[in-house]
C-alpha positions, 0 to 999 in steps of 0.5 A, a space after each residue: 276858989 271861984 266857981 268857973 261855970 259863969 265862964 263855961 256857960 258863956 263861953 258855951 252860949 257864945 259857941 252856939 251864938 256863933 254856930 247859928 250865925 255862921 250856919 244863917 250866913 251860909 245857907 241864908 237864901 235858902 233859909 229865908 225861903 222857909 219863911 214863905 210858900 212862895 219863896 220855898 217854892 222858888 227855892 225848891 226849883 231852884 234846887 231840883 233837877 233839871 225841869 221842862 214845864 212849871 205851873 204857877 199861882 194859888 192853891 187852885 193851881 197847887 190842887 188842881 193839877 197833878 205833874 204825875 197824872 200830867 207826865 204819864 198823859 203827855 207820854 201817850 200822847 207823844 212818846 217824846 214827852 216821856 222826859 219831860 219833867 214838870 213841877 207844880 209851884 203854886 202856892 196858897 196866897 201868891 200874888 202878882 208882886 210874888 208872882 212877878 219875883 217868882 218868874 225872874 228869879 226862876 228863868 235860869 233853870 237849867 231846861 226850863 222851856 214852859 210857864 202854865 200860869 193862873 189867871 184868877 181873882 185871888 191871883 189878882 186880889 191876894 195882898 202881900 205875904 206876911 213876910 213881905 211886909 216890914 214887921 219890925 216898926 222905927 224902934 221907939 225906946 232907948 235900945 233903938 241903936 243897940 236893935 239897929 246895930 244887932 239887925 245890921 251886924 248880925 244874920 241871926 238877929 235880922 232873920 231871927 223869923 226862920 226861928 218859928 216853928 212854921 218855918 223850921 217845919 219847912 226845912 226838910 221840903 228843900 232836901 226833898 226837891 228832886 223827888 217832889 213834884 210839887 202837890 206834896 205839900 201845904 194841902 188840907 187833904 193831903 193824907 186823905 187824898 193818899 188813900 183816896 182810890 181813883 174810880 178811872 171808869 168814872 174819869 173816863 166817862 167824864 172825860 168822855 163828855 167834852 166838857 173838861 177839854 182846855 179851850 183858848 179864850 178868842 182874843 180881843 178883836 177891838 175895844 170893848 165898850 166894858 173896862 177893866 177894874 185897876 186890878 184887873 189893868 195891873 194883871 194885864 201890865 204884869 203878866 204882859 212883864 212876864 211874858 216880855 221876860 221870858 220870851 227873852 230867855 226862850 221861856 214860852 207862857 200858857 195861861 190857864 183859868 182853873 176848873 169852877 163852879 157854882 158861884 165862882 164860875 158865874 163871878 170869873 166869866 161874867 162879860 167884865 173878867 170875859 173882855 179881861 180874858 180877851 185883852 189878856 190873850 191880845 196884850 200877851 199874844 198868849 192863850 187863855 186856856 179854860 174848860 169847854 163847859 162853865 159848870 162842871 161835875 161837883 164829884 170832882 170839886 173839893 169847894 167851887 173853886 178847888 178840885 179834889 183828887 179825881 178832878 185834879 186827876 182828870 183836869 191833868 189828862 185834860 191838859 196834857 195835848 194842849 202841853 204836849 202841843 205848845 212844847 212841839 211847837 217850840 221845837 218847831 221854831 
């Protein structure tokens, strides 16, 4: 008699064959978001609770402010602030195209009233996200039609991507969306910052030298004699796209430059990214927000273009009047 255990083992394989591609047809958008921060990101406030205010761009954004540290300041300065929820979306490498995505895909949140975007070289200069490219080249061999046909046919084959360790890693950050505020995740200094001690009398001090206050960049009142890099132009198109956008789905823009230093802050404020700034804020109609001071306390930085924990905090108390009152305003039209 011949053995069955061929039959059983196939018929086992087909079963989980079968499984894997119902579970990826099923939960496929979700899915797909864990190929990427941006799109896990994306999909994460997709999923969460109803929020007010979202901060959008690179990891500048993502390690420099802290949604907790924002929330608690907005509260004292107007107690009607209290409720408001707010979710830090920024994410290492995005991109303006991501960016753009990002911004359409999100504006039916349910109480969305508020985008806090960067304004940043990386912003502008970062190139596509691996999984935004087509890895899989025109098939050369024989089994071109056979890969064509799996790709087509089959959900498990053509996101066979979400298989990597990377991705499957990510899984468990969707369960976690209404208790994340964003900060959470992909940070190098994440378990040293969960220990890290907040010195509130050096916040304070510092606080206490006006130099971290959110001032808006002056608008351009006419041309300027310097022009602006293709990059720069393309910014100032998108961003122009996305206010258009949101204005249409009563979504008001900030847009902020990060907290700098040393080199970077003489780069991204020298007269060029200055007259970018400036045809920004006229071409939008939105401010440009920007520390009062070009260089700053290197005891808060964790390089010279991101912060730590302590600057993180206090640019987030910095922030919250300039939140607080762009939100009063809007309620007020």
């Amino acid at each position: 008699m011949k053995s069955r255990k061929p039959v059983i083992y196939f018929v086992v394989l087909l079963a989980v064959f079968a499984s894997l591609e119902l579970a990826v047809r099923r939960y496929e958008q979700s899915l797909l978001s864990v190929q990427n921060k941006v799109l896990l990101k994306k999909q994460m406030v997709l999923l969460r609770r109803p929020t007010h205010v979202l901060f959008l761009g690179t990891s500048r954004t993502q390690d420099g402010v802290e949604p907790r540290e924002l929330m608690k300041s907005m509260a004292r300065i107007d107690p009607d602030a209290e409720d408001v929820e707010i979710f830090n979306a920024a994410a290492t490498a995005s991109n303006m195209d991501s960016l753009k995505h990002f911004v359409e895909n999100i504006l039916c949140k349910e109480g969305l009233k508020l985008l806090v975007i960067e304004v940043s070289d990386p912003q502008m200069m970062n190139g596509p996200l691996a999984s935004e490219l087509d890895e899989a080249s025109a098939p050369k061999h024989t089994e071109a039609h056979l890969q064509k046909c799996l790709r087509d046919n089959s959900y498990l084959v053509r996101h066979r991507k979400l298989f990597r360790l990377d991705s499957f890693r990510r899984i468990p950050t969707l369960w976690m969306s209404d208790f994340s505020v964003g900060t959470e995740l992909f940070r190098r200094a994440l378990l040293k910052d969960m220990v890290e001690k907040i010195d509130r009398d050096a916040l304070a001090q510092e606080a206490g030298t006006g130099r971290w206050k959110p001032e808006a960049i002056p608008p351009a009142d006419k041309l300027s004699e310097l022009t602006l890099s293709e990059p720069q132009i393309k910014a100032v198109q998108v961003y122009t796209e996305i206010v258009a956008v949101a204005r249409r789905s009563h979504v008001d823009v900030l847009f902020m430059i990060p907290p700098l230093r040393g080199e970077w802050a003489a780069k991204e404020f020298d007269p060029h990214h200055q007259v970018f700034y400036q045809t920004l804020s006229f071409e939008t109609g939105r401010p440009v927000l920007t520390t009062a001071a070009r260089e700053l306390n290197p005891r808060f930085f964790r390089d010279d273009s991101h912060l730590n924990k302590m600057g993180r905090t206090l640019w987030s108390d910095q922030l919250a009047g300039a939140i607080v009152h762009t939100l009063q305003k809007r309620e007020g039209e």
